[in-house]
C-alpha positions in Angstrom: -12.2 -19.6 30.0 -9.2 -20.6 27.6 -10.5 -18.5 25.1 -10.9 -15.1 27.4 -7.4 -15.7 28.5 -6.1 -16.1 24.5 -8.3 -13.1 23.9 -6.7 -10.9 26.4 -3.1 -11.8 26.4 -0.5 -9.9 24.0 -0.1 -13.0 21.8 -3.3 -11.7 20.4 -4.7 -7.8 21.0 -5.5 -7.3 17.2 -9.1 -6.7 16.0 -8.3 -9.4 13.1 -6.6 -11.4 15.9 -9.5 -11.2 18.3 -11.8 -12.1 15.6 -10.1 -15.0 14.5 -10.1 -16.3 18.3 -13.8 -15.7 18.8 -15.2 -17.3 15.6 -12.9 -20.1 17.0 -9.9 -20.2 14.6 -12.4 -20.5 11.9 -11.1 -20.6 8.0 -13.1 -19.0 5.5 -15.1 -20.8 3.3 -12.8 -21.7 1.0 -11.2 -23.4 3.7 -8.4 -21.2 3.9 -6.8 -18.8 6.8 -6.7 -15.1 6.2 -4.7 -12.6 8.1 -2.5 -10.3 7.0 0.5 -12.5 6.5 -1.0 -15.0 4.5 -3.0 -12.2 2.6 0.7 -11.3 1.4 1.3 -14.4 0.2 -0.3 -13.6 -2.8 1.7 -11.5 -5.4 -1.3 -9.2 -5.8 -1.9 -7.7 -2.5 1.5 -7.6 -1.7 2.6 -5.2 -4.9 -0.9 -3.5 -3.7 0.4 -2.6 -0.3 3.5 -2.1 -1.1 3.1 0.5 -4.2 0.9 2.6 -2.0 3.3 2.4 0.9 6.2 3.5 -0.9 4.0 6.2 -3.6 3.0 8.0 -0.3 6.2 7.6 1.7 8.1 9.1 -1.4 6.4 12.1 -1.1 7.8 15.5 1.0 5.5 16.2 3.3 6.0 20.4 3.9 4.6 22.6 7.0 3.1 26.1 5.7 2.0 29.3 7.8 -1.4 30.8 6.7 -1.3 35.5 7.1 -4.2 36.9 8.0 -5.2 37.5 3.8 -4.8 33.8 3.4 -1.2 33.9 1.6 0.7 30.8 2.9 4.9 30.5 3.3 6.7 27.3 4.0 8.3 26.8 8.0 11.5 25.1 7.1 12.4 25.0 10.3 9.4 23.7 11.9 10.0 20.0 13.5 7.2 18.2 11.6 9.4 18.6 8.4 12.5 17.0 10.2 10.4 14.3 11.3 8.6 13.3 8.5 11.4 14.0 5.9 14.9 13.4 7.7 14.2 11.1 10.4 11.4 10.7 13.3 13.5 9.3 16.0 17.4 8.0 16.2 17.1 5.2 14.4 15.0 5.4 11.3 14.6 7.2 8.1 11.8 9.2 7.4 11.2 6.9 4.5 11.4 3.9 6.2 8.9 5.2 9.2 6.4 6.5 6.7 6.2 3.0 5.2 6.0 1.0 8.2 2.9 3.4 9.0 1.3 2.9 5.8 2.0 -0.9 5.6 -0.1 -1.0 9.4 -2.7 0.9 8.2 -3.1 -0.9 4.9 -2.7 -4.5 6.1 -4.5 -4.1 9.9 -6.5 -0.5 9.6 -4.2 1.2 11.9 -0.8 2.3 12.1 0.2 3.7 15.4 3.0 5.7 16.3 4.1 6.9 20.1 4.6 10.9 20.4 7.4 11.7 22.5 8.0 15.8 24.0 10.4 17.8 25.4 10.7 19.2 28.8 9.2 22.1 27.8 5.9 20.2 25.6 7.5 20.1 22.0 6.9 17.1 20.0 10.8 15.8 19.9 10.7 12.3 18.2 7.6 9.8 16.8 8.4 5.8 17.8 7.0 3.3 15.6 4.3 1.2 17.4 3.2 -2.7 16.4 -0.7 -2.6 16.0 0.0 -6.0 18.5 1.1 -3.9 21.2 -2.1 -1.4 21.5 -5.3 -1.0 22.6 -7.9 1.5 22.1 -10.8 2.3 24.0 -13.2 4.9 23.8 -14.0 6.9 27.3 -16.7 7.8 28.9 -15.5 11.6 28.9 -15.3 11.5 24.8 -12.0 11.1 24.7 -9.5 7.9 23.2 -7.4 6.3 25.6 -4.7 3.9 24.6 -2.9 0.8 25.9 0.6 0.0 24.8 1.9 -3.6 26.3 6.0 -4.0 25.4 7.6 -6.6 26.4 4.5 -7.7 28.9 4.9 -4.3 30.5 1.3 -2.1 29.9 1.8 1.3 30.3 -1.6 4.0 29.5 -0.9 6.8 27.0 -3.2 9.6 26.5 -4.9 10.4 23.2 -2.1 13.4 22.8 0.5 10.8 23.4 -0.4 8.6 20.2 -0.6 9.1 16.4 -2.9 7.0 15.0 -4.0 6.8 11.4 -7.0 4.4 10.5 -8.7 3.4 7.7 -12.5 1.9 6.8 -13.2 2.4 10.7 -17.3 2.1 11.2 -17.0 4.2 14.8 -14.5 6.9 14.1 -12.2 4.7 16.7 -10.9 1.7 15.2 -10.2 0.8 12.0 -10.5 -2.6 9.3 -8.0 -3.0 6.9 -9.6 -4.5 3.2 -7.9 -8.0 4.2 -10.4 -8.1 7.1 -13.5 -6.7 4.9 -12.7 -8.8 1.9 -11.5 -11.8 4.2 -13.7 -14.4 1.9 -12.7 -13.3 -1.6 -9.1 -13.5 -0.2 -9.6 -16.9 0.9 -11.1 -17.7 -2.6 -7.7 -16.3 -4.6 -5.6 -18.3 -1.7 -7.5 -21.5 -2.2 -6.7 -21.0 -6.2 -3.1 -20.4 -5.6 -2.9 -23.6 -3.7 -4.9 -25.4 -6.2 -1.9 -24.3 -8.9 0.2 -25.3 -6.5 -1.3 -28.5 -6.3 -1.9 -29.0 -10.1 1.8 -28.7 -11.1 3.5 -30.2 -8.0 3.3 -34.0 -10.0 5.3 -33.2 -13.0 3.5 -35.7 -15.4 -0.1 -35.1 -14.1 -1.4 -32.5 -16.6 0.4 -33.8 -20.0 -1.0 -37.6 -19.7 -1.1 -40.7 -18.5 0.4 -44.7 -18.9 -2.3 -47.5 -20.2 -2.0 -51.1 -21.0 -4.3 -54.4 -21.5 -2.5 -56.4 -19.5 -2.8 -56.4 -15.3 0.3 -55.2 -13.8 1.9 -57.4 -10.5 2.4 -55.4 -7.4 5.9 -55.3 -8.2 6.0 -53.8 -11.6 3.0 -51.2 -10.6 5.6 -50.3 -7.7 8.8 -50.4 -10.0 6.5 -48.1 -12.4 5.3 -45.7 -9.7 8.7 -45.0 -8.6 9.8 -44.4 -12.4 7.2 -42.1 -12.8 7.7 -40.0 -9.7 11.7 -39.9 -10.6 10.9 -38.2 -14.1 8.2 -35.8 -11.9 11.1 -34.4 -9.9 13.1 -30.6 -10.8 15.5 -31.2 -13.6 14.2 -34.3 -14.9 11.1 -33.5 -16.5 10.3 -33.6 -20.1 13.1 -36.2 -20.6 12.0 -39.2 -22.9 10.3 -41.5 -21.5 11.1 -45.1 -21.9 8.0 -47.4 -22.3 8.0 -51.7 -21.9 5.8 -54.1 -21.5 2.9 -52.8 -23.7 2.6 -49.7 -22.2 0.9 -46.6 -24.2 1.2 -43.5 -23.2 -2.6 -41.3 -23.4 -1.6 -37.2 -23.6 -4.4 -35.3 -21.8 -5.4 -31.7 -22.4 -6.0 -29.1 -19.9 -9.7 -29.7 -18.1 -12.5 -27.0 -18.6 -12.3 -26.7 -15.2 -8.4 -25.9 -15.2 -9.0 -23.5 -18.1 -11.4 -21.8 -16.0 -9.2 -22.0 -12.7 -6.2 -19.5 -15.1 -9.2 -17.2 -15.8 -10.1 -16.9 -12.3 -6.8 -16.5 -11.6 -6.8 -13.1 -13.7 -10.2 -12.1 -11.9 -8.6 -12.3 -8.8 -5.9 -9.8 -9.5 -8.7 -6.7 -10.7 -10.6 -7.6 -7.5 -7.6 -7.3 -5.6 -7.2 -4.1 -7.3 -10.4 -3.3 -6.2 -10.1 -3.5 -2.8 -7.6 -1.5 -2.4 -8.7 1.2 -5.4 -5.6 1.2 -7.0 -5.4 0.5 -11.0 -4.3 -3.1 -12.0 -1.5 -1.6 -14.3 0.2 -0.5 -11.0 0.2 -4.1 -9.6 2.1 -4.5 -12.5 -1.2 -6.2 -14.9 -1.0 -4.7 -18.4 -3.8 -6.8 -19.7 -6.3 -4.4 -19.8 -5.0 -0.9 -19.4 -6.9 2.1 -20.8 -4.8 5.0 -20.4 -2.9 6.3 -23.2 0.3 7.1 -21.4 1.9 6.7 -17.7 1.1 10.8 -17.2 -2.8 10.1 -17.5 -2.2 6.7 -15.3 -0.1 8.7 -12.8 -2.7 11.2 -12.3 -5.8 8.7 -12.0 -3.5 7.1 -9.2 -2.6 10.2 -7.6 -6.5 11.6 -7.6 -8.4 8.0 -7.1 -6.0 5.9 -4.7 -3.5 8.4 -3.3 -5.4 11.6 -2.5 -7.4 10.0 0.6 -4.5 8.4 2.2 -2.8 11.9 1.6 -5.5 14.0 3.8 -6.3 11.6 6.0 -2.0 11.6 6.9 -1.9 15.4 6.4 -5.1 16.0 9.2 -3.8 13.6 11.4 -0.5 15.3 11.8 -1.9 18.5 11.9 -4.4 17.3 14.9 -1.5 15.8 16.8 1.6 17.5 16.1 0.3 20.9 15.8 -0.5 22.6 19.6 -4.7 23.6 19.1 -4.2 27.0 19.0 -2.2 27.2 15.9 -3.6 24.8 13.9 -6.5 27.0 12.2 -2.9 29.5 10.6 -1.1 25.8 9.9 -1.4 23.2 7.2 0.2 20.0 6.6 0.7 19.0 2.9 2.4 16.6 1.3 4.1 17.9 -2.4 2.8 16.1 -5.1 3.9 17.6 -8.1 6.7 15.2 -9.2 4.0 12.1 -9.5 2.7 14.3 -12.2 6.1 15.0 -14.0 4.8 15.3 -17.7 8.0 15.0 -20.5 10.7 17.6 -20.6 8.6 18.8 -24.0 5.4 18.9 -22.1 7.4 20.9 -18.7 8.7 23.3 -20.7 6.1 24.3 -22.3 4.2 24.9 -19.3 7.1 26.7 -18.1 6.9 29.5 -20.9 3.3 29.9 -20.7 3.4 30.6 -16.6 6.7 32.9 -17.3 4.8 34.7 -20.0 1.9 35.6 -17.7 3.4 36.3 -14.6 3.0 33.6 -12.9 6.8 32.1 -12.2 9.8 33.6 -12.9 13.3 32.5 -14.6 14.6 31.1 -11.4 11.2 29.5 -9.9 11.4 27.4 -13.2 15.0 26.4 -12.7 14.8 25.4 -9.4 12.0 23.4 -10.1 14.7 21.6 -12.9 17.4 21.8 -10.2 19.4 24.2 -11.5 21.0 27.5 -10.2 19.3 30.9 -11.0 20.6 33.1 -13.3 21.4 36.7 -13.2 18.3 39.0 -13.7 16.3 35.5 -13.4 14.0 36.6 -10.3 12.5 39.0 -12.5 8.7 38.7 -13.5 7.4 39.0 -17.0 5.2 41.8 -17.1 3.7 40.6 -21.0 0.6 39.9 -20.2 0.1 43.6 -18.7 1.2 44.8 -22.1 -1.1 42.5 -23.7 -4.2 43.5 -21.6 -3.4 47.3 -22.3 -2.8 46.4 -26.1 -6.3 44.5 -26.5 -7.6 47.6 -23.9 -6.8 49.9 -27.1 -8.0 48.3 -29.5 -11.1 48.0 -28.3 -11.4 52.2 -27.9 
């Protein structure tokens, strides 16, 4: 009965929280707890989160208008770009909301935000919602409905009411952040970190030891600890030490088993890296980078780790801030092209090749360098016609 009532009171509504209460508070294997604070406390998964966070809350995200022949022109004006780039509500940036999101969704599998209309059904502000605080449950009649509890109040919200983004969710409902699926190899890095912990809090453990013949008296074993431990403590290590009485003092070397404990300690970094698809190099580990320069590493990061966090964002928005009857002439998308900013060389060059065939004029290229357009700049080259008709004459 003590457990039902810790399931079903706020202090726990979490699936990683629930979890944790049914299997009884159990540690993993390696004896450790894992839940999304302690998962942080490792420098790994907290660069992880945080570099995705911040790469996808960087980004603009723009609201575009689909004619009939396909051709698609940016709304401006439309609320979803004040939302998601000024501000969603009175109190937070755009920035700042977009990371909160993604730091939910990466370190619980769901990131939930309350929709809020106008008097006359316009989405007018998004508030930031603590995974704690809801509950989701499937309905008979195919919909989601949604319980949000703040400050021991619950109040129902409808499926229209509630942006949710998940992630690794096995019925389309609720989702499992990698902490929760990868709860055991977390537990194994924790368990090392606390073993490093462990192996340098003595200051004189690794580097040797004290031997003598003679049998020491429980005084001068005492008087001998307490000497030791002195020269173990911040600022005092690795001054001389002063030996008597026939003392020796025996250096040891690092074990096999430490040796192997730093190696592990790399491991556990790429398999971090794995579980959240991201490259080592951008959880800051240059050991074993294969990309010849930070454009190549930039776009491996933008196709292989960012591009399913960027639909699965960009459809969600569309689905709930976009009324149903527009949303087949309306897409969401966030702008990408400054993550693959190439050198000023390498822009420039790509700039005279799409001025020389039509495709961007003067200006577009300026503005794209932040710079004002120039007389005569909105002009399109028409070279490439001139070519075609050229290599069209020849050929008669």
């Amino acid at each position: 009965m003590n457990l039902l009532k810790k399931i079903f009171t706020r202090s726990a509504q979490s699936p990683e929280e629930i979890m944790s209460l049914l299997a009884g508070d159990r540690q993993t294997r390696s004896n450790v707890l894992v839940n999304s604070d302690t998962a942080q406390g490792l420098p790994a998964v907290y660069c992880a989160v945080n570099t995705i966070a911040d790469a996808v809350s960087n980004l603009p995200i723009h609201v575009y208008k689909r004619d009939t022949e396909g051709e698609k022109e940016r709304q401006r004006t439309h609320v979803v770009e004040r939302l998601m780039n000024i501000s969603p509500n009175g109190y937070q940036t755009a920035f700042d909301f977009k990371v909160a999101l993604l730091r939910s969704v990466l370190l619980t599998g769901n990131g939930y935000a309350e929709i809020i209309y106008d008097n006359a059904g316009r989405v007018q502000k998004l508030i930031p919602l603590h995974p704690n605080e809801v509950n989701v449950k499937k309905l008979t009649n195919h919909r989601i409905g949604y319980q949000v509890t703040a400050n021991g109040k619950p109040r129902p919200l409808q499926q229209e009411e509630i942006l949710h983004i998940r992630v690794n969710s096995d019925d389309g409902v609720i989702g499992k952040s990698p902490i929760t699926v990868c709860r055991e190899a977390l537990g194994l890095e924790l368990a090392a970190q606390e073993h490093g912990s462990d192996f340098f809090a003595n200051g004189i453990r690794p580097f040797g030891a004290l031997k003598t013949d003679k049998a020491l008296k429980s005084e001068q074993f005492k008087n001998l600890q307490e000497g030791l431990e002195a020269f173990a403590k911040p600022g005092k290590r690795f001054r001389p030490l002063i030996l008597e009485g026939g003392l020796e003092w025996a250096p040891i070397q690092i074990s096999n088993e430490d040796a192997e404990w730093i190696e592990s300690r790399k491991f556990g970094v790429a398999d971090i890296a794995r579980m959240f698809k991201i490259s080592p190099i951008f959880i800051m580990d240059y050991s074993n980078s294969t990309y010849s320069n930070f454009s190549e590493a930039s776009k491996a990061f933008l196709q292989q780790t960012l591009k399913p966090w960027l639909t699965n964002i960009e459809l969600a928005l569309l689905m709930k801030l976009i009324p149903e009857r527009n949303q087949s002439m309306v897409t969401i998308e966030f702008e990408t092209k400054d993550m693959l900013r190439t050198t000023a060389k390498e822009r420039f060059e790509i700039y005279d090749i799409a001025i020389r065939n039509g495709l961007m004029n003067p200006d577009e290229c300026r503005r794209a360098e932040n710079m004002p357009p120039r007389e005569g700049g909105s002009e399109y080259s028409q070279s490439w016609l001139q070519q075609t008709q050229t290599a069209e004459q020849s050929s008669d």
